[in-house]
N, C-alpha and C positions, 0 to 999 in steps of 0.2 A: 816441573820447569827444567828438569835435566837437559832437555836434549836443545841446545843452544842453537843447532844447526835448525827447528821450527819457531827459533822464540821471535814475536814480532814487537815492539812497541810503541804503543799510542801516545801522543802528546795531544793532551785536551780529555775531559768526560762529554763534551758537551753532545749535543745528536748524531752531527756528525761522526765522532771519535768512538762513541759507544755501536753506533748501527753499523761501524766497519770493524770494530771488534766481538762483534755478538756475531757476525759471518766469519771469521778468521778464526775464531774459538771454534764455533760449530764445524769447520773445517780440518779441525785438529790440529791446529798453531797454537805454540804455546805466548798464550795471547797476555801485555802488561800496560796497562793503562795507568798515567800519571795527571793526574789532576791537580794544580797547584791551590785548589781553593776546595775548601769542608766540605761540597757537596758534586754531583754532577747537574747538567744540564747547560752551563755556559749561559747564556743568554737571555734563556729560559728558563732559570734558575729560580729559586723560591729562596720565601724567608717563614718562619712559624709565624701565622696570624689568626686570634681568633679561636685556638684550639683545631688550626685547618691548615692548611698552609696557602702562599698566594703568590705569584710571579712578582718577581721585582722589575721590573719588564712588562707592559701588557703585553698578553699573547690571544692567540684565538685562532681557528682554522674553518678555511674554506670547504664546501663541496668538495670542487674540486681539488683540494688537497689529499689527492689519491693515495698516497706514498703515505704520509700520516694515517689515514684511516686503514691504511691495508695492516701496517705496523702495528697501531691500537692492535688490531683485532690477531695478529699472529699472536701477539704475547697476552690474550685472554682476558683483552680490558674491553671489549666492545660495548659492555653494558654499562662502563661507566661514562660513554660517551651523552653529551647534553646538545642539543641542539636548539638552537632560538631566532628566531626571527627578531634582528635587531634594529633602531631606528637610529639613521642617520642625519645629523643637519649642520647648518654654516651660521654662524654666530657672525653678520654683518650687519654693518649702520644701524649699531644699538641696539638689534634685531636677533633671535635668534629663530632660525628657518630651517623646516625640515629639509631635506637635500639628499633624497634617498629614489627617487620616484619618477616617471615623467612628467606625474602629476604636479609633486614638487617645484619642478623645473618650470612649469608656465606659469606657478606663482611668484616663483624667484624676480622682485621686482629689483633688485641693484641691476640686473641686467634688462635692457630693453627688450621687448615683446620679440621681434627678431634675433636679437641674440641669442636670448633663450633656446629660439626653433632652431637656429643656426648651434647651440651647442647639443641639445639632444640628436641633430644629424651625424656631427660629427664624432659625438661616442658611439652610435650607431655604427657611424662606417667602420672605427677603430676597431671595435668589436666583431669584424666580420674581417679583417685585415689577417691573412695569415701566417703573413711573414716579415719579421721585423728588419730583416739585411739592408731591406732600401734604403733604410733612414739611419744607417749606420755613421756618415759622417755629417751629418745634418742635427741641428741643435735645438732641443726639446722649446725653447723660446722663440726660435727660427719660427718651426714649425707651427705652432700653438697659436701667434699671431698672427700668420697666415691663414690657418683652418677655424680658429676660432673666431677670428678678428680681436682688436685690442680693446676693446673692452670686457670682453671675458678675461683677459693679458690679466689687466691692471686689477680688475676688482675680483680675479679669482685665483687663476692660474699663477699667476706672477706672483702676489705673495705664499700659495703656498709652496710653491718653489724655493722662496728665499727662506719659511720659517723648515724644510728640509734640508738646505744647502749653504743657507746664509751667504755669503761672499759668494761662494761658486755657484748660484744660480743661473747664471747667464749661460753656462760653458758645460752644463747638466746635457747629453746625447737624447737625440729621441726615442733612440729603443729604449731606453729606463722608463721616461712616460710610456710608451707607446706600452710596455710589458703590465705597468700597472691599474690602465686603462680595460687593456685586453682579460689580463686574470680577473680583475673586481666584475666586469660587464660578463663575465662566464661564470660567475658562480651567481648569478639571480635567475631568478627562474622567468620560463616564455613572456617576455612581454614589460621585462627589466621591472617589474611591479613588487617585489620581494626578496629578500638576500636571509638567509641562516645561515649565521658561523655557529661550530663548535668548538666546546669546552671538555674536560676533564675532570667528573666531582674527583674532587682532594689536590685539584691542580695537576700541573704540568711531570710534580716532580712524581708523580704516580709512575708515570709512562719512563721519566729517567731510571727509576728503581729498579720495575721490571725489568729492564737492558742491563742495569748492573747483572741482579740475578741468574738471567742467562747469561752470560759471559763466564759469572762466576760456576755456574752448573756443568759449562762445557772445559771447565779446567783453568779460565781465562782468571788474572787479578785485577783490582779496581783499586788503586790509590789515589787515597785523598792529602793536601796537606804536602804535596811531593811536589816541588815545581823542578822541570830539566833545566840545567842551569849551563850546559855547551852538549855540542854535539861534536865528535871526534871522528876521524875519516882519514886511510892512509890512501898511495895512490890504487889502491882497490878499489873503494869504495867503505862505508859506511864502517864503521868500527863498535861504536856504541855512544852511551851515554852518560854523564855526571849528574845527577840529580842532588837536590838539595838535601839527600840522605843516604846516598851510595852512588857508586861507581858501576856501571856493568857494560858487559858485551855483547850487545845486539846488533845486526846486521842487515837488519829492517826494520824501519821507521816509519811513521805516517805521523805528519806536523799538521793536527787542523787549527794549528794559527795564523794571525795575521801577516801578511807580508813582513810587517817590521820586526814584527815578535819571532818569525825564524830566523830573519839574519843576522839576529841577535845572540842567538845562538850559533853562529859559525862563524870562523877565521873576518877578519873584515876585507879581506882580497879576492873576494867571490869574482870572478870578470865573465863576459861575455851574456847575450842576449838576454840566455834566461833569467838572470839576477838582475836586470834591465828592467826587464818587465815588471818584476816584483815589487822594485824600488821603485817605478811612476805608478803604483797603488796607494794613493792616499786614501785617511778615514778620517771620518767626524769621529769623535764622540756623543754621548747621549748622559744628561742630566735628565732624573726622571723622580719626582717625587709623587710618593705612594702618601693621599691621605684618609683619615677617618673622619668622618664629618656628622657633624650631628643632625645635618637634613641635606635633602639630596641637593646637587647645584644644577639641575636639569632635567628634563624626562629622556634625555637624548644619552644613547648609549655612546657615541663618537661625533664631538660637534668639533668640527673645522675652525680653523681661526684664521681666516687668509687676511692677516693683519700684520703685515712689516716690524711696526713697534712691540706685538704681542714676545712676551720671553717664553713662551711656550707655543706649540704647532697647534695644540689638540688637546681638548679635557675628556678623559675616556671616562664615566660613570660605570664601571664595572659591573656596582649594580644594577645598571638596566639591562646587564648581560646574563649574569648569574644570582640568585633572588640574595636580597642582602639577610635575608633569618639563616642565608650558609653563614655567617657573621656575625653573629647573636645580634641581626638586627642593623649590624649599621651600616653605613654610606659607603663607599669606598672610591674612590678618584684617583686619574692617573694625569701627571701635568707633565709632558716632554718635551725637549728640546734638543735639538742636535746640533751639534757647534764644534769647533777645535779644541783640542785641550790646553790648548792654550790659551783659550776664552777666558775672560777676567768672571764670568759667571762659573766655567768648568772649574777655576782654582778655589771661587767662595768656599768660605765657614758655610753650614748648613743654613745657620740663620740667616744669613745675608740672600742665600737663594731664595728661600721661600719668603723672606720679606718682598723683594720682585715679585716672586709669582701671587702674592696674594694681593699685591698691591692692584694688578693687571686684571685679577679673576673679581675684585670689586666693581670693574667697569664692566663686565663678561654678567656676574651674578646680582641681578637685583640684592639690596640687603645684607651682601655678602659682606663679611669680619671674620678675623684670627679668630674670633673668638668660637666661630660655628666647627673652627677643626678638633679634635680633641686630641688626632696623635698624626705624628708626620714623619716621615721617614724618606731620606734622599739617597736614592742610588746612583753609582756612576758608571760606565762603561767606557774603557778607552779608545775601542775598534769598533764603534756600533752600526758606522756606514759606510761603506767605499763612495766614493767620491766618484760617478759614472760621467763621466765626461763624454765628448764626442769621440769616435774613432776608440771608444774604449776597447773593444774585439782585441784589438792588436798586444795589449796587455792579458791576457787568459793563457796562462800556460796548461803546461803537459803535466796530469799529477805525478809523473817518471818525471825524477829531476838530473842535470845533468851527474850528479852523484850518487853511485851505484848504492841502490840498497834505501835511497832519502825518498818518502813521498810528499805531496802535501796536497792538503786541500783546507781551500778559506773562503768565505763569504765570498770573495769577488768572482771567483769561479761561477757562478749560477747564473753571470750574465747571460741575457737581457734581465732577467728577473730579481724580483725587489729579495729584502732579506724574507725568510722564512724556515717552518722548519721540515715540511715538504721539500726545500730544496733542500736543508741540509742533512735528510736522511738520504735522499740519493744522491748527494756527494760520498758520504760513508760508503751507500754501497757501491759504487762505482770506482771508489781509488780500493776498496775492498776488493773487487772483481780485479783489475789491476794488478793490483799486491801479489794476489793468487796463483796469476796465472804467470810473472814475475817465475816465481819462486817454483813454480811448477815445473 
C-alpha cells in the first residue's frame, strides 16, 4: 500500500463496493475497503443459522439476473448454484390463491371474469413494452387505473403499492412499476406458465467471501468494524479520509451509500445541482423479521398481502424455496415491511413488532399462535428503498461527483429498476470502469 498515488478507497462491502473493488485491485490499485458493520454483503447480508448461514433480508435471483450468474461463475461458485421452480400466491378475502399463472388468473375470483382477461392483457402488453421513457412523468396509479381499470386498483394493485410505499403510494412513477412488471414477466418461461429463481447453498454470504478473497489475492484490504466518519477535500479535490480508527490520505473514493449517508459525511455547504439531486432522494426503511416455526404457515413460497391494514407486504416461506433439512428441518419465514423510520413500528422494542405481526398473520394462517414460533429475530435497515416518484430520472446523477477524486454509487442509481443485486454489481462495475479510466 505504499504507493499513495494508486491507493483507492471503498465505503461500503456490500456488492456493489466489493464488485468495484475486486476490478480496481485486479487492475493494480491499491485497493481499501471499509466496512462499518462485522461482515460484508450490505443488504444481503447473513446472520449464523442453523449451523448454515441465512440472509437477514430475503434474497433470491432471477434468470435473468445475468450479471449475478456471470459473477457466481467467474469466482468458481457455479456449482453451488440452486435453482427451483417457486409457487406464487395472494392471500385475499380470507382466501389464499395461487397467483403465479394465467391459469391462476382466471381463477382469481376477487376480480371479475373480465377483469381478470383485462389484467392478463395488460401484463402481456407491459411485457413486450420496450421502453419505459414514456411513462416517465406519469404515475404508476395514473396509469394502472386506466390500463387495469379500478377494480384490479382497489383489490390488487393499490394496496400493494401502499403495503411498498405506505403514505407515498399515490406519487410512486410508472417506470418503477412498469420495471417490475417488465423483469418478473421476463424471467418465466414461453407462455408466462413457470418462473425459477436462484439461490446460493451456504447463502448469499458465500459469494460475499469469495469477493473479499479476490480483492485480498490482488493486494486489495477488506475492513470490517471501520465506519468513515468525514471526508476531507481542499480546492483540489478529494484529500482523504477519517475513519472510526485512523486518519489517511486517499485521493479516490467511491461512496456506495445512500444519499443521506454521504452528505453526512461532508461539509454541510455542499450547493448547487448535483447535491440537489441527492437531497430529493428519499428512502423507506424495512422492518424484517426472520422466524422459525414449528410447521409451515403455507405451501406458497411468496404470498402477496394486498391488504392496507396488513403490517407486513408479504410472508416469504423460505422453505418452499430452499428444502427446510438445509435447517435441521425447520420452517423458516420472512414478514416485511417498508415504512419511515420514523414509523412508530420502525422505532418498536422487538416485542412490540412481532406482537403486530403475529397478531395479523393469525388472520393470514389458519390456527396460527406465538406459540408455533420457536425463535424470531427482527432486522432493520435504514436505506432499504428510494422512494420512486414521478419524473424520478431528473434525480440520477453522474457517479464523477462535482469533487475531484469523490464517486458514488447507490441504490437509486439503477433507475427504472427495483432493488437487486444484479443491479448492484453493475453499478460496481461501472463507477469501477469510471474510476479507471479517471485515474488513467
Amino acid at each position: 500500500m505504499s504507493n499513495n498515488s494508486k491507493r483507492v478507497g471503498i465505503i461500503g462491502a456490500g456488492l456493489t463496493g466489493l464488485t468495484a473493488a475486486r476490478i480496481l485491485a485486479r487492475a493494480g490499485h491499491a485497493v481499501i475497503v471499509c466496512e462499518a458493520g462485522p461482515e460484508p454483503g450490505g443488504l444481503a447480508g447473513t446472520f449464523t443459522y442453523a449451523g448454515t448461514r441465512l440472509e437477514k433480508f430475503y434474497h433470491h435471483f432471477f434468470t435473468t439476473d445475468l450479471d449475478t450468474i456471470r459473477l457466481i461463475k467467474e469466482l468458481g461458485l457455479e456449482e453451488r448454484i440452486i435453482w427451483r421452480e417457486t409457487p406464487m400466491g395472494m392471500y385475499k378475502n380470507g382466501k389464499l390463491m395461487k397467483f403465479a399463472t394465467p391459469w391462476d388468473l382466471l381463477r382469481f375470483t376477487p376480480l371479475s371474469f373480465f377483469n381478470r382477461l383485462r389484467f392478463g392483457l395488460v401484463i402481456l402488453y407491459l411485457s413486450r413494452v420496450k421502453h419505459w421513457q414514456k411513462y416517465e412523468n406519469i404515475s404508476a396509479r395514473e396509469w394502472i387505473r386506466r390500463a387495469f381499470g379500478e377494480q384490479a386498483w382497489e383489490t390488487v394493485w393499490g394496496p400493494l403499492l401502499h403495503g411498498k410505499f405506505g403514505e407515498y403510494a399515490k406519487e410512486i412513477g410508472m417506470p418503477w412499476f412498469y420495471s417490475r412488471v417488465h423483469t418478473r414477466a421476463g424471467s418465466r418461461e414461453k407462455g408466462m406458465t413457470k418462473e425459477s429463481l436462484g439461490y446460493l447453498k451456504g447463502s448469499f454470504q458465500v459469494l460475499h467471501q469469495a469477493l473479499v478473497r479476490d480483492i485480498e489475492a490482488y493486494g486489495g484490504e477488506v475492513r470490517f468494524n471501520e465506519k468513515v466518519e468525514r471526508l476531507s477535500f481542499s480546492r483540489d479535490g478529494l484529500v482523504g479520509w477519517k475513519t472510526s480508527r485512523r486518519e489517511e490520505e486517499i485521493k479516490t473514493i467511491l461512496a456506495t451509500l445512500a444519499p443521506a449517508g454521504l452528505l453526512s459525511l461532508l461539509p454541510q455547504d455542499q450547493s448547487g445541482e448535483y447535491w440537489d439531486q441527492l437531497r430529493n432522494v428519499q428512502y423507506l426503511g424495512n422492518v424484517c423479521a426472520v422466524l422459525t416455526l414449528k410447521r409451515s404457515l403455507s405451501p406458497i413460497y411468496w404470498m402477496n398481502i394486498p391488504d392496507v391494514s396488513s403490517p407486513f407486504i408479504a410472508v416469504i416461506e423460505h422453505t418452499n424455496f430452499i428444502s427446510r433439512e438445509t435447517y435441521n428441518g425447520q420452517h423458516v419465514d420472512y414478514l416485511s415491511s417498508y415504512l419511515p423510520i420514523t414509523h412508530p413500528r420502525y422505532q418498536a422494542p422487538e416485542p412490540e413488532i412481532l406482537n403486530e405481526y403475529y397478531a395479523y398473520l393469525a388472520k393470514v394462517v389458519s390456527g396460527f399462535t406465538p406459540d408455533d414460533v420457536a425463535e424470531a429475530k427482527v432486522f432493520r435497515a435504514t436505506y432499504a428503498q428510494p422512494v420512486i416518484r414521478t419524473g424520478f430520472a431528473k434525480n440520477i446523477v453522474n457517479p464523477a461527483s462535482p469533487i475531484k477524486g469523490l464517486y458514488i454509487s447507490n441504490m437509486a442509481q439503477i433507475y427504472p429498476e427495483d432493488r437487486g443485486m444484479s443491479y448492484s454489481i453493475r453499478l460496481g462495475e461501472q463507477a469501477a470502469g469510471i474510476m479507471a479510466a479517471m485515474r488513467s
